[in-house]
N, C-alpha and C positions, 0 to 999 in steps of 0.2 A: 225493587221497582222493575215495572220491566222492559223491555227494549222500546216497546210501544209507546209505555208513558214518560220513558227516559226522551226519546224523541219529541213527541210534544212537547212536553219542559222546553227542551232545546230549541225550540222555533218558537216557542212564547218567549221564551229570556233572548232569540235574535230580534223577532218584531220590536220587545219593546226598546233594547238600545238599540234599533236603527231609527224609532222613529225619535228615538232622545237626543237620538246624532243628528237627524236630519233639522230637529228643531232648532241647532246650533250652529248646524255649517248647513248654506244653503249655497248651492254652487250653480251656474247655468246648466241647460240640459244639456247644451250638444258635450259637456265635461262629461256627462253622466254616459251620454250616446256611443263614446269613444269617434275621434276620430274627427267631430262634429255633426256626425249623423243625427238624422230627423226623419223618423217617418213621415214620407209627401203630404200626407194626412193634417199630422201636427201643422201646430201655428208657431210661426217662429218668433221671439219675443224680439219686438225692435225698438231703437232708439235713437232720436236724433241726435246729434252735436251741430246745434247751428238748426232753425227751424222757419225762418225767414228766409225769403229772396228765393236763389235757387235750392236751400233747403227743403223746403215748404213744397217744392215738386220732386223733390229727393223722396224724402220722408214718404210721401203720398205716392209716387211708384214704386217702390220698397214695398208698402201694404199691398200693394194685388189686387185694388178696391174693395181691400177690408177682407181678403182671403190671410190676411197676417195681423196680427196683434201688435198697435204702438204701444209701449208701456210707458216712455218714458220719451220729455222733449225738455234739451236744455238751451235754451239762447239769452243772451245780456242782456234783451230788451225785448220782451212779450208784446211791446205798443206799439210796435208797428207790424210788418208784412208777417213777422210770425204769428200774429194769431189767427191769420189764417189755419196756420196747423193746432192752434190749440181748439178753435172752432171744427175740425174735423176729427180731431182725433178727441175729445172730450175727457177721458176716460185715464188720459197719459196724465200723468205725474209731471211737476214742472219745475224745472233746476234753473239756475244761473251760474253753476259751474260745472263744468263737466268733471272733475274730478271731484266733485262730493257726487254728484252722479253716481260715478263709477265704483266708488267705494259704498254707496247707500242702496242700491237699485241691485242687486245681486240675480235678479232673474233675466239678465239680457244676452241676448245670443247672438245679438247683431247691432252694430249701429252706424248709422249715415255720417258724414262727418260733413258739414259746407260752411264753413266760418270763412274770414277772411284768410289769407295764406302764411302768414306768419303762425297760426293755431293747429294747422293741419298737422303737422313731423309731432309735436309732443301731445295732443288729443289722439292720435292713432296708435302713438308706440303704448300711452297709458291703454287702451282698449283692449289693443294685442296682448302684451303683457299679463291681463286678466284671461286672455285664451276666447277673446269676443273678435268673431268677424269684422272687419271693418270694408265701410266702401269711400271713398275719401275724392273729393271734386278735385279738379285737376287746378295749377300744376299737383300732384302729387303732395310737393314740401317748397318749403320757402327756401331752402338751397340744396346744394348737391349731396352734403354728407348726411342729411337728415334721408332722401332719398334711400341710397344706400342702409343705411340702418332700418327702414321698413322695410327694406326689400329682405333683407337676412333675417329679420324679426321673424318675417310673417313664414318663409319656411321652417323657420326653430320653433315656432308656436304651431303649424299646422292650423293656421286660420286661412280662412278663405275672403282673399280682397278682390278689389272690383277701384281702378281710379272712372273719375268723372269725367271721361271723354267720349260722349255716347258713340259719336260718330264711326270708333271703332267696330263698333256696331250693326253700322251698317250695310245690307247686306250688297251694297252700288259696289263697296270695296272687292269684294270679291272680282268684279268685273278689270277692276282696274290690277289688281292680284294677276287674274288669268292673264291680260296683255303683256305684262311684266315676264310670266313666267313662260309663254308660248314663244316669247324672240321678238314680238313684233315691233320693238324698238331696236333689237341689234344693242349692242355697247353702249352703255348708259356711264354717263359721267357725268351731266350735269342737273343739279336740282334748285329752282328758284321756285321761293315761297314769300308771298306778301300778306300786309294787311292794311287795313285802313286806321286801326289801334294805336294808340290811343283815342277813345270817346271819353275819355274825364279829364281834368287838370292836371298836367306835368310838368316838367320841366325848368320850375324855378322852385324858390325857397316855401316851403312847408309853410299854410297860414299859420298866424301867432295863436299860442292858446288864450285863451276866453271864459273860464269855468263859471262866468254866469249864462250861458249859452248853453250848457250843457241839460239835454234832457232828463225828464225829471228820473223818467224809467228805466235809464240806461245806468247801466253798472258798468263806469268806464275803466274803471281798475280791472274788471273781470274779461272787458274787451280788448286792453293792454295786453293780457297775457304776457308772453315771453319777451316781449320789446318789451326799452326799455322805458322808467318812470317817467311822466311826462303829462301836464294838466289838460284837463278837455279843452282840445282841438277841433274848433269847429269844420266842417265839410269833410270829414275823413270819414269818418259813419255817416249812413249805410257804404255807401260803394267806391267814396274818392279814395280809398287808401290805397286803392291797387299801384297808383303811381307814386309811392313813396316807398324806400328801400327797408324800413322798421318792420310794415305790415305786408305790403305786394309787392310783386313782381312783373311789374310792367305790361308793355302789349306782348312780350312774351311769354307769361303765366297766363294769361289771361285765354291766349286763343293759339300759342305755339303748341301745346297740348294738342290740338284738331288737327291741327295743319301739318307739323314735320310729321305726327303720327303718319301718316298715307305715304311720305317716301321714307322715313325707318322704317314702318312695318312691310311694306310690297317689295323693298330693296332687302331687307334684312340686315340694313345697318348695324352696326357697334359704336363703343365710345368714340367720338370723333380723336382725333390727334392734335388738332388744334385750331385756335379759335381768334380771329381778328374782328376789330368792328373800328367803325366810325359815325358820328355819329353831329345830328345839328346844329348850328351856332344860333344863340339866343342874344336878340338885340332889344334891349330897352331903351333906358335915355340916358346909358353908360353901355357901351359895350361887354359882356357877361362872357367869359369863355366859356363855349358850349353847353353847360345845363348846371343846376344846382347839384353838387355829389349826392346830398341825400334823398333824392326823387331820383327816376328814370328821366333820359331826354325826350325833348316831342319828338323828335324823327331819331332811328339806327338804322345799320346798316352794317349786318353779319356776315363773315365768311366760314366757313366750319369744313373742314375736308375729313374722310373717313377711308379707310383702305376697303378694296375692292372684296367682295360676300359672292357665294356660290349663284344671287341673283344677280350683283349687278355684276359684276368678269371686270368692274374696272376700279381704281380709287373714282370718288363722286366729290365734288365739288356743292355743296349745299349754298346758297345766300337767301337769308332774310332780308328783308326790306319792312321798317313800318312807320305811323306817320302818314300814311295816304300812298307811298312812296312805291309804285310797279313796275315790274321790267316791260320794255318793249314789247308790243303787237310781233310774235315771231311768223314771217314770210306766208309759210307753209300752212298757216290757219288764215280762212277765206275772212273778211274785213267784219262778214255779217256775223259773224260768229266770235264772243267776245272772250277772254281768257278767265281761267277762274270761275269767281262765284256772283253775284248779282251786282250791274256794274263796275265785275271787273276788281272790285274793291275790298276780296280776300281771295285769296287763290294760290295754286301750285302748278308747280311745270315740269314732268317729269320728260326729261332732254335726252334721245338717244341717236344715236348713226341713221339711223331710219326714221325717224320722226319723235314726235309728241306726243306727250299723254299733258290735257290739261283739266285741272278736275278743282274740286272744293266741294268734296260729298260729306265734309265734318261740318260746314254749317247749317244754321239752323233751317234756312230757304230750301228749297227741294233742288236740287241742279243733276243735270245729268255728265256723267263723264266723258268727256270726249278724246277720241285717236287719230291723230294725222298725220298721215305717212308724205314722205318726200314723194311718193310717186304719185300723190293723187287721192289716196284710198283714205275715207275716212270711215271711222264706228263711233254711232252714238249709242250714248246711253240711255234710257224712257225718260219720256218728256215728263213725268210726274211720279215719284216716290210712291211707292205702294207701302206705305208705314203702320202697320197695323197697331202697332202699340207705341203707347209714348215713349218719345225718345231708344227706338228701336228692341224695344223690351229691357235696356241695358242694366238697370236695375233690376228685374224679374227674373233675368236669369244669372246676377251674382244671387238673389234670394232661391232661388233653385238651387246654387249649387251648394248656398249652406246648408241645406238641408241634409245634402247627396253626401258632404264631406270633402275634408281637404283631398285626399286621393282618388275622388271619383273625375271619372269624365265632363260632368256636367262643370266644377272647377277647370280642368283643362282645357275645357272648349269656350272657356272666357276669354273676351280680346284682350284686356286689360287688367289682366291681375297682376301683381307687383315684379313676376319675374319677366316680363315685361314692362309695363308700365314707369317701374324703378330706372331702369336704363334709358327709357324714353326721355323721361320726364330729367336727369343729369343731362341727357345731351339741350334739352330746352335749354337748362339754366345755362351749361357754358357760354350760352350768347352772355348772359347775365354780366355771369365773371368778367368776361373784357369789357362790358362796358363799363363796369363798375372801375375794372382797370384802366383803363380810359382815362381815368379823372384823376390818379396818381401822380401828386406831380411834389416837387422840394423846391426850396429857393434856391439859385444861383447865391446871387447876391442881394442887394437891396432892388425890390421892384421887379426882377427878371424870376419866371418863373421856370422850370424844366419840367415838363408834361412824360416823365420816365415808364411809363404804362401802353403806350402808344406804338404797340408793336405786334407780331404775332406770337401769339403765347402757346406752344407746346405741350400738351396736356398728356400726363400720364395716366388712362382712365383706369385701368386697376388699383392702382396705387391712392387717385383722389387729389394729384399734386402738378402744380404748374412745375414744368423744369429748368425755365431761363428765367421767371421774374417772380423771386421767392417773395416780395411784397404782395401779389396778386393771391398768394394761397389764402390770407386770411377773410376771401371772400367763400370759398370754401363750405365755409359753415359761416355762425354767427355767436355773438355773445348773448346769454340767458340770463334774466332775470331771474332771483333765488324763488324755489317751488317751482317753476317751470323748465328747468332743464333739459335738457334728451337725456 
């Protein structure tokens, strides 16, 4: 035979077992791409987790207006706000569990993640895992260690994340960046951040379950996930569970994500050192010490301090406040001019030798940031956001950079991918951890109770470990229901 038709042969017996192989293992492209590259060209195969509420605007800027391909959309309950996405996206495949998803759907290169916050930490590490980008709404995870394991995941996989904190986004931030970095505060030490959060029910004991109340369409076992068994409870689907500790994470999951984001990232913060809080007493027709353990309380009130970063030259002094709950009108900003964000009623204070920075450029209202110096001088920021795309492109251009790959620029020049985001998103929850500490308490004796949590707790953020109140670790992480673990 001869070398000619030896060759032929050879590429006929490669075509046909490649396409015998391909008929058997189908694998996503960007595996095939190396790296997770995508010609700009190509459509990126996407998928929801979670396709209602803020899904539903995930999902739909994630597409590009249909410049990217949804394959695939899984949520508990199709009958309400998600079919909005299944009405726009028609064409997508439709799950009730994201891990038969994940093991059925083998062409996805990308997916959204917006469930409630207990689902986010084991819905993303299953996605990663498979070598699928993931973009995941904020907080990040439902506690600190889940945290941490996306953030290592997602370098040992070379996927490309994106958390759900558009505001990071925004390009106002830069302004308040430059002030920071130019001097025009002097020595910075102090940072107060507020909110008006909670807007849903908290504070006392979890309604009773109900299971004939429960909707017809809702797969409530599937919306349990990793919390634990427990019959349908009415008001907690769609959006009351944020203030219960099973499913959410209080007004701080909810909108600490926005807000500490602008003094961790402008300051260049790290793990905080440690974390105090107090927090509001709840009076019925028996007096309640301070809030139900298993829910968040209606009002906290956070102290967090961090060692001094090449921007700020000093240790910083963080406090939450939320609840409705704001710091003082400070002197040095004229009366007409209101702190924060509209009414005053989310906002940040970034506190230096020489003046203020008072901003809330993460919410959703247009605000401009403002500078006020002790001597007078003040700089505003434009009376109206020039936002060309929804929510600051913040989703367009994590979908750009899957494209581009984990190693390209266009990943790197994301505000919020997990080697960011990860550490952000622990120092949020350390409010969490003491408040949850907070409610730690043993009996004396009969009727006398000891509140032994009620302290400042010491936080070793490498390690992931309280140092002085080794009951407070096992808020940590959480216990998993069997099939849903980390």
């Amino acid at each position: 035979m001869s070398t000619k038709n030896q060759s032929q042969k050879s590429r006929r017996k490669f075509i046909k077992n490649s396409v015998i192989a391909s008929s058997i293992f189908i694998v996503p492209r960007h595996v095939l791409g190396g790296q997770g590259y995508l010609a700009p060209s190509d459509r990126l195969h996407l998928a929801a987790i979670g396709a209602g509420g803020k899904g539903a605007s995930d999902i739909a800027n994630a597409s590009v207006n249909g410049r990217e391909r949804v394959v695939a959309l899984c949520d508990v309950d199709f009958s309400g706000s998600a079919k909005r996405s299944v009405e726009r996206f028609p064409k997508a495949k439709l799950y009730d569990d994201y891990r038969r998803m994940l093991d059925k759907q083998k062409n996805i290169d990308a997916v959204t993640i917006s469930t409630p916050d207990h689902v986010h930490g084991p819905a993303a590490k299953a996605a990663m895992e498979r070598g699928i980008h993931v973009y995941v709404q904020k907080p990040l995870t439902h506690n600190i260690r889940e945290a941490r394991i996306l953030t290592e995941l997602a370098r040992e996989k070379k996927v490309v994340t994106q958390m759900g904190n558009q505001g990071g986004s925004n390009p106002l931030l830069n302004m308040v960046q430059d002030w920071v970095d130019s001097d025009k505060l002097g020595k910075i030490a102090k940072v107060q951040v507020w909110t008006n959060r909670p807007v849903w029910p908290q504070g006392y004991a979890m309604p009773e379950p109900d299971a004939t109340q429960k909707p017809e369409a809702l797969k409530w076992d599937l919306w349990l996930g990793p919390a634990s068994e427990r019959p349908y409870t009415p008001n907690l689907h769609p959006f009351n569970w944020r203030g219960w500790w099973d499913y959410g994470t209080g007004a701080l999951g909810d909108v600490g994500c926005h807000l500490i984001d602008i003094p961790f990232r402008t300051l260049g913060l790290k793990y905080p050192t440690d974390a105090e809080c107090s927090v509001g007493s709840v009076f019925t027709q028996m007096w309640t010490p301070d809030y139900h353990p298993e829910g968040a309380p209606a009002t906290s009130f956070i102290t967090l301090h961090f060692e001094a970063t090449d921007k700020s030259k000093a240790p910083i002094e963080m406090t939450w406040s939320d609840g409705g709950i704001r710091p003082s009108h400070p002197d040095i900003i004229p009366s007409e001019y209101g702190i924060g964000g509209t009414n005053s009623a989310n906002g940040v204070l970034i506190i230096g030798e020489k003046g203020i920075i008072s901003t809330n450029i993460n919410d959703s209202s247009p605000l401009m940031p403002k500078l006020f110096l002790n001597d007078g001088t003040m700089e505003l920021g434009p009376e109206i956001e020039d936002n060309e795309e929804p929510e600051y492109g913040h989703q367009r251009k994590w979908v750009d950079a899957c494209k581009a790959g984990f190693d390209s620029e266009e990943h790197k020049g994301l505000t919020s991918s997990f080697d960011y985001a990860g550490p952000m998103t622990e120092t949020v929850l350390m409010g969490n951890l003491a408040i949850r500490s907070y409610m730690l308490r043993r009996e004396l004796q009969e009727g006398q109770m000891e509140f032994f949590g009620r302290k400042k707790l010491l936080w070793d953020g490498e390690n992931m470990r309280i140092t002085n109140l080794e009951e407070a670790n096992q808020f940590v992480s959480r216990e998993y229901r069997e099939g849903w673990k980390m």
